[in-house]
MILO-350383 format. One record per residue (C-alpha): x, y, z; residue in three letters; residue number from 1. Coordinates in steps of 0.1 Angstrom, whole numbers. Each point is the difference from the previous one (the first is absolute). Example, Ala and Ser with C-alpha at 12.3 -4.5 7.8 and 13.67 -1.06 7.14 Angstrom:
BEGIN
      X      Y      Z    r    k
    123    -45     78  ALA    1
     14     34     -7  SER    2
This chain:
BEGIN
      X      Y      Z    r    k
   -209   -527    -35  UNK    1
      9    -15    -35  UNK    2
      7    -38     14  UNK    3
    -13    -29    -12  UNK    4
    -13    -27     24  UNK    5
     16    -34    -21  UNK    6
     27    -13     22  UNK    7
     10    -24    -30  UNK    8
     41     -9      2  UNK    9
     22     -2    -28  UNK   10
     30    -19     13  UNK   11
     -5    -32    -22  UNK   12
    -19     13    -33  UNK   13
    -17    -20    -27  UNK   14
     13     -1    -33  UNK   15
    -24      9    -23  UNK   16
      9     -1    -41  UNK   17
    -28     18    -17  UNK   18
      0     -6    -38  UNK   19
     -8     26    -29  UNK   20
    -36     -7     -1  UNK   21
     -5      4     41  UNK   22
     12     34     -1  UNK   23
     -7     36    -11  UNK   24
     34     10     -5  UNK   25
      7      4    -47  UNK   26
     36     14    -13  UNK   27
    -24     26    -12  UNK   28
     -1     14     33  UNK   29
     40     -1      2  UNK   30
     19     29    -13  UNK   31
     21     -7    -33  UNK   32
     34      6     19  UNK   33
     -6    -25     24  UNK   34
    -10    -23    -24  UNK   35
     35      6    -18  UNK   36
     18    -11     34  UNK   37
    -25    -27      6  UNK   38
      7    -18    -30  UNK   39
     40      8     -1  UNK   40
      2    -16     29  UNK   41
    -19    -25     -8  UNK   42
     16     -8    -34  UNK   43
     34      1     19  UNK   44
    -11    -31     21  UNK   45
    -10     17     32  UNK   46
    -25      1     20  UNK   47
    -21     34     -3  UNK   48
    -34     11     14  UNK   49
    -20     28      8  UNK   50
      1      4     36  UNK   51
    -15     24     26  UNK   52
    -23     33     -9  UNK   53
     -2     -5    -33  UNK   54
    -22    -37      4  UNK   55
    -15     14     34  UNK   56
    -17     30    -22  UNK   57
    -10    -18    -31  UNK   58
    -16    -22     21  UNK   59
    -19     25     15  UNK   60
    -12      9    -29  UNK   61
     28     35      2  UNK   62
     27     15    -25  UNK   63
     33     -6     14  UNK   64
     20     24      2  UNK   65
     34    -19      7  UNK   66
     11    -34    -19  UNK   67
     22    -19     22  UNK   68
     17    -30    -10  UNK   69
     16    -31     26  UNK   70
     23    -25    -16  UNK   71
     32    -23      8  UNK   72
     26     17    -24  UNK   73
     19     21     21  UNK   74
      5     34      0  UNK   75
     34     -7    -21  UNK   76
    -16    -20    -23  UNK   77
    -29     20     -8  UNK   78
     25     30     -8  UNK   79
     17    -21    -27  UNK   80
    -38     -7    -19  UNK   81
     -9     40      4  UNK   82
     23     23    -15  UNK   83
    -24     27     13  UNK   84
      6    -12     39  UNK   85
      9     11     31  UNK   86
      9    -11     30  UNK   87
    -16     19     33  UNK   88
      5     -4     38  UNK   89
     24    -18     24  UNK   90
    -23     -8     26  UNK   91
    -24    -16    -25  UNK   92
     18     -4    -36  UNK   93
    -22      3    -28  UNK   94
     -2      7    -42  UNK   95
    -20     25    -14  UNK   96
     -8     -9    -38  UNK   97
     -1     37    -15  UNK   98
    -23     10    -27  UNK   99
      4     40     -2  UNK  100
    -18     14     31  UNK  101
    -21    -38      5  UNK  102
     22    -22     25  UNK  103
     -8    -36      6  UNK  104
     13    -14     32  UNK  105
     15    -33      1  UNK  106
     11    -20     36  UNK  107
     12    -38      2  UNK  108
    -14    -21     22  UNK  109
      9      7     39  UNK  110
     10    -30     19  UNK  111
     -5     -4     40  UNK  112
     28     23     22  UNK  113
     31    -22     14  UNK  114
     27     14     23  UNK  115
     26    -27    -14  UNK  116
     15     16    -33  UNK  117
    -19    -10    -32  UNK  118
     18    -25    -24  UNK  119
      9      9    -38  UNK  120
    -11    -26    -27  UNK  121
      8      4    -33  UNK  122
     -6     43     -8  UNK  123
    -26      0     28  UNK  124
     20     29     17  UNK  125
    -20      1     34  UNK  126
      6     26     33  UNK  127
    -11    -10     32  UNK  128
    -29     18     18  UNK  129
      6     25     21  UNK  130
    -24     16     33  UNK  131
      4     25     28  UNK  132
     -2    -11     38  UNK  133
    -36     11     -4  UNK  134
     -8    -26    -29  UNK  135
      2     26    -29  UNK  136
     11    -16    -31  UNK  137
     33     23     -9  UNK  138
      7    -23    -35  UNK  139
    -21    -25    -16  UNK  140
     15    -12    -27  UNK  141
     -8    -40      2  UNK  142
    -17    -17    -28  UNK  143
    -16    -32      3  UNK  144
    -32    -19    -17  UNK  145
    -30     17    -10  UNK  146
    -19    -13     32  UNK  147
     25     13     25  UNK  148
     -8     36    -20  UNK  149
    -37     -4      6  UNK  150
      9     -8     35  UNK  151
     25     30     -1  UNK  152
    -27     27    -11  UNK  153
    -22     20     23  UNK  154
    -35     -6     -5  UNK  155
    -24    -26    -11  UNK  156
    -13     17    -26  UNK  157
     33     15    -12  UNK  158
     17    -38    -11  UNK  159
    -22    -13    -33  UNK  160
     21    -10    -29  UNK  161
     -8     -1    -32  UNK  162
     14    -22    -20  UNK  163
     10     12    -37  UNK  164
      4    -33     -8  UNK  165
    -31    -18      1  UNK  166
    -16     35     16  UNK  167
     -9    -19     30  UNK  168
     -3     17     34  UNK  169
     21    -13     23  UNK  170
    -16      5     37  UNK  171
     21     -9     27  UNK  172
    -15     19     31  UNK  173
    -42     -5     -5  UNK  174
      7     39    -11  UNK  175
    -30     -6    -24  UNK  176
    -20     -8     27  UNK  177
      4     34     18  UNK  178
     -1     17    -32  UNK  179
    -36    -11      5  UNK  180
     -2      6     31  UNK  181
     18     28     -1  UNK  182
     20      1     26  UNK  183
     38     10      5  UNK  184
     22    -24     16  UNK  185
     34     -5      6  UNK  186
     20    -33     -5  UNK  187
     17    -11     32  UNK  188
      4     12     31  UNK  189
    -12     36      2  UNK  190
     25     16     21  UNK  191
     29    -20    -11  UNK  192
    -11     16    -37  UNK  193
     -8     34     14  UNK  194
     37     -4     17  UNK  195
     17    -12    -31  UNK  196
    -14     31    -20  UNK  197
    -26     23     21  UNK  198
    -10     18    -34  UNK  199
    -21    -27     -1  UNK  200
    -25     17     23  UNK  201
      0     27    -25  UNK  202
     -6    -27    -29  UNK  203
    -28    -14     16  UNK  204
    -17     35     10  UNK  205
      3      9    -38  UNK  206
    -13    -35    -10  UNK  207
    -32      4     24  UNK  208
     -8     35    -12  UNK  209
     11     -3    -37  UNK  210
    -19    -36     -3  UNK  211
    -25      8     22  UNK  212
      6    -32     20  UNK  213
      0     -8     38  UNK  214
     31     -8     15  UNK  215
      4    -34     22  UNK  216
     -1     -2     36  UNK  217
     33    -19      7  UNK  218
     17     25    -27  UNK  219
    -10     30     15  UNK  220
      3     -8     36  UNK  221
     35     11      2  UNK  222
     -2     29    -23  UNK  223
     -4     30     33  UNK  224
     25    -18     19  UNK  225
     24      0    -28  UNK  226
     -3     30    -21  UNK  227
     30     20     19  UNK  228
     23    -29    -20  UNK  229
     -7     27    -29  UNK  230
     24     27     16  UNK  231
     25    -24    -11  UNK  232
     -9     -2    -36  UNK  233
     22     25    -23  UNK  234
    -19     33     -8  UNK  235
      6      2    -35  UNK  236
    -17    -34      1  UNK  237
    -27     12     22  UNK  238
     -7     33    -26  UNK  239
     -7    -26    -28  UNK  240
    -25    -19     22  UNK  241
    -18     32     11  UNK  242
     -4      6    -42  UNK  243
    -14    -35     -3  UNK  244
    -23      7     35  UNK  245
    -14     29     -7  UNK  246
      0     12    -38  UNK  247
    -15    -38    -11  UNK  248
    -37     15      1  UNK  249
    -10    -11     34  UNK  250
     21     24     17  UNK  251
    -28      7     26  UNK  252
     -8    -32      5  UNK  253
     35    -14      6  UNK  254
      8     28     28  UNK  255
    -28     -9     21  UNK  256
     14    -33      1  UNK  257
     34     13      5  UNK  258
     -9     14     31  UNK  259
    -22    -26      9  UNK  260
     32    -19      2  UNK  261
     26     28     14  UNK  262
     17     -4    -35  UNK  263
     -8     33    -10  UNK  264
     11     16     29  UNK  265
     38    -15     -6  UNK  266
      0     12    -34  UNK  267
     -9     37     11  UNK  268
      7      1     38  UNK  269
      6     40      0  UNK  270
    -43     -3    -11  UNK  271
    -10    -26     26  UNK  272
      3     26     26  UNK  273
    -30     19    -13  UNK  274
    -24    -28     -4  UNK  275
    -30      1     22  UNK  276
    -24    -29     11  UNK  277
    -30     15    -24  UNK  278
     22     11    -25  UNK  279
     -8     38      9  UNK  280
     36     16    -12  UNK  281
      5     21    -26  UNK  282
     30    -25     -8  UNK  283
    -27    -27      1  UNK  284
    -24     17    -27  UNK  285
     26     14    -24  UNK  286
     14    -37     -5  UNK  287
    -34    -16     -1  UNK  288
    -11     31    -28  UNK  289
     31     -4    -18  UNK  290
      5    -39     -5  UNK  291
    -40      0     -9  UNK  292
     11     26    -25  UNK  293
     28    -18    -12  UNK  294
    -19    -30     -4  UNK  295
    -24     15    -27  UNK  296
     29     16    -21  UNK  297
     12    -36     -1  UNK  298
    -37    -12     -7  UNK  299
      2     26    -33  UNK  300
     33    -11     -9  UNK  301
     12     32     14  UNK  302
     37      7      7  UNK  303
      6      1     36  UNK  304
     34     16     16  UNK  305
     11    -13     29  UNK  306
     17     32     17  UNK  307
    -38     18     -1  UNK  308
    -10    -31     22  UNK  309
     31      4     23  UNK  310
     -8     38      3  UNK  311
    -33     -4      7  UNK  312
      6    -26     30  UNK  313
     29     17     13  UNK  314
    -15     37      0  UNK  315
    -14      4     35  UNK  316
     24    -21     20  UNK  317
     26     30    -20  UNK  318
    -22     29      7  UNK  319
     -6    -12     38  UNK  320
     40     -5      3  UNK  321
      5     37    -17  UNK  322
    -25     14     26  UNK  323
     22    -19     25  UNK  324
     34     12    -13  UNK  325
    -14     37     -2  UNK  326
    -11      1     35  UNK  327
     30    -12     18  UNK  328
     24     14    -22  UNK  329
    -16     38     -9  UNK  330
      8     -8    -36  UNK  331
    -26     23    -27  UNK  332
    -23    -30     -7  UNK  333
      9     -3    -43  UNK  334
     36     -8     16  UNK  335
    -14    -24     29  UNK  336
    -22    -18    -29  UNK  337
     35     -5    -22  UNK  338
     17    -18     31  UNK  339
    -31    -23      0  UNK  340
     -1    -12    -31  UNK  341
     36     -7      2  UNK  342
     -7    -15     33  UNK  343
    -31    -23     -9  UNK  344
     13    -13    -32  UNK  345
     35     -9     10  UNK  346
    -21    -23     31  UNK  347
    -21    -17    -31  UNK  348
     23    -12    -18  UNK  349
     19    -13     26  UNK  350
    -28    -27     -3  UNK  351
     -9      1    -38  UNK  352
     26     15    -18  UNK  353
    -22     25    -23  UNK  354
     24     13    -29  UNK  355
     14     33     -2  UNK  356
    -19      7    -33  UNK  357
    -30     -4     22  UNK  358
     11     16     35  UNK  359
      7     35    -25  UNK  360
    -32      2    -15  UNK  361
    -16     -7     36  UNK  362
     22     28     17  UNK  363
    -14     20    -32  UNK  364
    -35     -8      0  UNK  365
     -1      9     42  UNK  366
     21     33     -4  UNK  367
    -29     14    -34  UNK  368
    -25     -4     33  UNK  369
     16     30     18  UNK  370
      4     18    -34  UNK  371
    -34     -5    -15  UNK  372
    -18     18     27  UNK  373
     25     33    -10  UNK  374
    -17      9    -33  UNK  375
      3     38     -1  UNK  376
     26     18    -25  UNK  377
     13    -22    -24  UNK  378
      5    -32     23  UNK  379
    -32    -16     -9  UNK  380
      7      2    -37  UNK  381
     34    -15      5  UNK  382
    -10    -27     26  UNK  383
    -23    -14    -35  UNK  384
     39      0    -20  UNK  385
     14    -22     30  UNK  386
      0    -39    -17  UNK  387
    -21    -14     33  UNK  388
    -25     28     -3  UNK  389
    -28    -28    -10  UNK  390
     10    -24     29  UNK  391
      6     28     25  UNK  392
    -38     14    -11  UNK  393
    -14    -35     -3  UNK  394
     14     -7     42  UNK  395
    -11     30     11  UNK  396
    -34     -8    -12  UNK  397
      4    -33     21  UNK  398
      3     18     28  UNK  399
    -24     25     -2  UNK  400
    -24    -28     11  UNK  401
     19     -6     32  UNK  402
      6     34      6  UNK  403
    -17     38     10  UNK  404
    -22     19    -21  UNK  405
     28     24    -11  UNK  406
     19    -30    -19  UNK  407
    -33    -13    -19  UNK  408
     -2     40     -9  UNK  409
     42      3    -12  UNK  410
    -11    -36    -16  UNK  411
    -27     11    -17  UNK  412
     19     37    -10  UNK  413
     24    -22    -17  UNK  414
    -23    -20    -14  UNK  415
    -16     31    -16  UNK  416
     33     15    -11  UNK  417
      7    -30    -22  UNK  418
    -29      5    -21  UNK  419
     -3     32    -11  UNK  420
     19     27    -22  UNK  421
     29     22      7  UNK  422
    -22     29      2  UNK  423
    -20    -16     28  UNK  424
     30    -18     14  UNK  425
     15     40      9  UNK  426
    -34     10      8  UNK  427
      0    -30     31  UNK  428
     33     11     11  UNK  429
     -7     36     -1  UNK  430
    -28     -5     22  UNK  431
     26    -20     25  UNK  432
     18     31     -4  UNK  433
    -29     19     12  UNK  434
    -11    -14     23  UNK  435
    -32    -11    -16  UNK  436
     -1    -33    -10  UNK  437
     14    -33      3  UNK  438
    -20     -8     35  UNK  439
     14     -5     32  UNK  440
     39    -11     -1  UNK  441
     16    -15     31  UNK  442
     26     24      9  UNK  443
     36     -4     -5  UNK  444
     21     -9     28  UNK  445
     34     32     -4  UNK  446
     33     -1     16  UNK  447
      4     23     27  UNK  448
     20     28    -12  UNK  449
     22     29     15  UNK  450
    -11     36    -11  UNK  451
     27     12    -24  UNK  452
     23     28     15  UNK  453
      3     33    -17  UNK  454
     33      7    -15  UNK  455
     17     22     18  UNK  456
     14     34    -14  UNK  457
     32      3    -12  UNK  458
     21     25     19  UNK  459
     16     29    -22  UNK  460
């Protein structure tokens, strides 16, 4: 169990100022965009610092890969410095400085929630909080003072500034402490945080696994108890978080933790019902084989695609509901398998709202598996022209080490076919045809059909 055994509370922090020469943190480390905002801002008479990820990595000794900035110009007045800005969100408004494809995220300062209405000085434009009967924050658009934002964020280690003005960090939470110690905590109550927003479970699974870090005792006490808050979370929300989970690099990693927690299981209840107490399932292995394998691409600098993922960890729970569908309902078993796919993927993304540009090339990469093992005639030369030939090869070489003997043969036919020349290519097939070659093939499940009647003669 990743917990930590420090029971140290955060509810009154230390300030701690560290100065340029206490620190490990250089502008060098600091992309040149961020640099650009940093200094407007600063040039403009506001506040500005680098807050968040971006002084949590370098102080690890990491490459950021986000540069987020906190500052007390509102979103309004930040707009009017950046010709290149936008402004993002009504739940939580924000400005995203835009530099062709590289976005640097700028937030004011969050005050403290009030239910009385929020007053308006000067062009400090302010909307009052907003939460749901179960504490969830619905609109969070308060600004206040640069301490009430450390208070405001989630974890310790998460609410550092630094200071481009005299590029001090500015510590208001002993984050730099567990930094050290390396341990995740969250600011405030626990449950009253996990209420306010429960993706913060998610954040501080991805935190423990991506930082390698132990998470606190008091923060992840109510994490079990809690995690069905998550069925409330917007899917399309909950799609971008299961990107960040598992396609970070410590895919594997993070989803033992997931289900340590009964996080995982809310994200993709349809799979929680083939999990087994050893892990036995075929379900089971195919995720653990392919987030291990996903987390090596990433390790290359490999592209990754998210809808292989979702294929691979949705295939059995399909092929077990097809099985279903074709036994109850008599359907021919290709027609059973189509229902199931439909079936399966319109339950996911009930719960994380997977794109359509993904959901198609998942429906395509399942239906090459019934094609690929028909090779003989022409199909197998045109199941190479279809555009997910590769990825439809590549998963059904995944399987073939979950599966019989006669899929590691069609696996290994296929892998064959790719290399060689035309000439051998017809030479493979014609031995299909003959019956002498291509090993053992699982036979292929026919609809039942009625003997054709002989036409009847036509009378003279």
């Amino acid at each position: 169990m990743n917990i930590d055994n420090s029971t140290r509370c955060t509810e009154e922090p230390d300030l701690h100022i560290i100065p340029r020469q206490e620190h490990g943190i250089s502008r060098k480390d600091i992309s040149e965009n961020a640099l650009k905002v940093l200094y407007r801002l600063n040039k403009a008479g506001y506040d500005a610092y680098l807050v968040g990820g971006g002084v949590r990595d370098i102080l690890l000794g990491k490459q950021p890969k986000d540069f987020d900035i906190a500052t007390n110009a509102t979103p309004e007045e930040i707009k009017q410095l950046f010709r290149n800005c936008r402004l993002i969100g009504r739940r939580f408004r924000l400005a995203h400085i835009l530099f062709g494809r590289d976005v640097i995220e700028v937030a004011t300062f969050r005050g403290h929630h009030s239910d009385k209405p929020a007053p308006q000085t000067g062009n400090k434009k302010q909307a009052v909080s907003a939460q749901s009967q179960e504490g969830m924050l619905l609109r969070d658009n308060v600004y206040g003072s640069i301490d009430e934002d450390a208070e405001r964020r989630d974890f310790t280690i998460n609410a550092l500034y630094y200071n481009i003005d005299d590029y001090s960090v500015t510590d208001y939470t002993n984050g730099v402490q567990d930094l050290n110690d390396r341990v995740i905590r969250l600011i405030g109550d626990p449950e009253t945080r996990y209420r306010e927003d429960p993706v913060r479970m998610l954040r501080a699974i991805r935190f423990a696994a991506k930082l390698d870090m132990t998470i606190e005792p008091k923060t992840a006490e109510p994490i079990h108890e809690l995690s069905t808050l998550l069925r409330d979370i917007p899917a399309a929300r909950l799609f971008e978080e299961s990107l960040k989970l598992l396609q970070s690099g410590q895919g594997y990693a993070t989803y033992k933790l997931l289900r340590e927690y009964n996080l995982f299981q809310q994200l993709f209840p349809i799979l929680s019902e083939h999990f087994t107490e050893d892990n036995s399932s075929n379900t089971e292995k195919m995720i653990e084989f392919i987030l291990k394998a996903t987390d090596k691409r990433l390790a290359k600098d490999q592209r990754v695609n998210p809808a292989f993922m979702y294929a691979a960890m949705l295939w059995y729970p399909m092929t077990t509901r097809a099985e279903e569908i074709a036994f109850a309902s008599g359907l021919a078993y290709y027609d059973a398998f189509m229902v199931a796919a439909n079936d399966i993927l319109d339950e996911q993304v009930k719960s994380i709202a997977i794109p359509r540009r993904h959901t198609t090339t998942v429906r395509d990469i399942w239906q090459q598996q019934l094609r690929l093992s028909r090779r003989n005639g022409k199909r197998a030369f045109k199941a190479m022209e279809h555009p997910k030939f590769r990825a439809s090869y590549d998963f059904l070489e995944m399987r073939s080490h979950f599966e019989d003997d006669d899929l590691r043969d069609l696996a290994q036919w296929w892998k064959e076919f790719q290399q060689v020349d035309n000439q051998k290519r017809n030479k493979m097939v014609q031995q299909l045809n003959d019956g002498s070659g291509g090993g053992n093939r699982r036979p292929r499940r026919r609809r039942p059909h009625q003997r054709r009647r002989k036409p009847q003669a036509k009378s003279s």
